[in-house]
C-alpha positions in Angstrom: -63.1 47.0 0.1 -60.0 45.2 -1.4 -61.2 41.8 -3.2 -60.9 38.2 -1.6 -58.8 37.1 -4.5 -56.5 39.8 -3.8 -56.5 38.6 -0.4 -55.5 34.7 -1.7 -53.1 36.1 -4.5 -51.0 37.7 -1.8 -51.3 34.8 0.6 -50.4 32.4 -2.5 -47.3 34.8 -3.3 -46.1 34.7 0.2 -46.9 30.9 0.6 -44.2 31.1 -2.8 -42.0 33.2 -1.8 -41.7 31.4 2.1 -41.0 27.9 -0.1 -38.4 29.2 -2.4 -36.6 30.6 0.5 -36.5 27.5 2.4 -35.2 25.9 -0.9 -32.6 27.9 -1.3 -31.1 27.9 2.4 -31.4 24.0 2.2 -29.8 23.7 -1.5 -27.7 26.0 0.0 -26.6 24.2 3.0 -26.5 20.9 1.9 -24.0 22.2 -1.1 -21.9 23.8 2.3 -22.0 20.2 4.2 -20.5 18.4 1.1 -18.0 20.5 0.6 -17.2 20.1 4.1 -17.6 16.4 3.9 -14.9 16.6 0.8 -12.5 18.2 2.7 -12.9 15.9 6.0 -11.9 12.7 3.6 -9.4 14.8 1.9 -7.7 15.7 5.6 -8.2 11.7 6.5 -6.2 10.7 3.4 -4.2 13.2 3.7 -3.4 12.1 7.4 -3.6 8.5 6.6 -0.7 9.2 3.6 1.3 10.5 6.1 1.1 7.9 8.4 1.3 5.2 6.3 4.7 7.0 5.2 5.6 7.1 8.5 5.2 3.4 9.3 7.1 2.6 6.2 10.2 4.9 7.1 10.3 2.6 10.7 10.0 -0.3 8.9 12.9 0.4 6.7 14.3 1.8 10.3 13.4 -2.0 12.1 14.8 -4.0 8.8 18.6 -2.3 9.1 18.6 -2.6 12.9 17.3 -6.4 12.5 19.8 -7.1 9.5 22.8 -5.0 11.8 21.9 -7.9 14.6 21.8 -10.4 12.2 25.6 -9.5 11.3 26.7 -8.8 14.7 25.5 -12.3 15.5 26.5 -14.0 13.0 30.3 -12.4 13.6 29.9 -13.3 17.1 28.6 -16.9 16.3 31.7 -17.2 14.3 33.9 -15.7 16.4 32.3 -17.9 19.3 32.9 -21.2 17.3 36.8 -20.3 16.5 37.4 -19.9 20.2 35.6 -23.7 21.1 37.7 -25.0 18.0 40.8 -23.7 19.3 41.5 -21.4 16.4 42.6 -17.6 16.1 40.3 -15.5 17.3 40.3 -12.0 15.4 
């Protein structure tokens, strides 16, 4: 007849072996989930780079259309005032 601390040293062993495993799946996991977490922020900076470098090129695209208005108006504002004056008008 095999001995009841036999009995416990296996149960003990298994109770071991069931914790580490557990341990190592979790360790495991939660090492997986970071690295996923890293490379979610890196793609959001990544996107968020790009669209701030977007918004800056239409800027840049909105400041020489509003300064080409700004000289068309001003030409025509001049031009305007030489016809009222009753000067040449180019």
């Amino acid at each position: 007849m095999p001995q009841p601390a036999l009995h416990t040293l296996c149960a003990l062993a298994g109770v071991l072996a069931g914790y580490s495993a557990a341990t190592l799946y979790h360790r495991r996991r939660a090492r997986v989930q970071a690295l996923h977490d890293r490379l979610i922020r890196a793609g959001d900076a990544r996107h968020t780079d790009a669209l701030r470098a977007r918004l800056a090129a239409h800027r840049a695209e909105g400041d020489v259309v509003t300064a080409a208005t700004d000289l068309v108006d001003a030409a025509y504002a001049r031009l305007a005032r030489n016809a009222q004056e009753g000067g040449p008008t180019p």
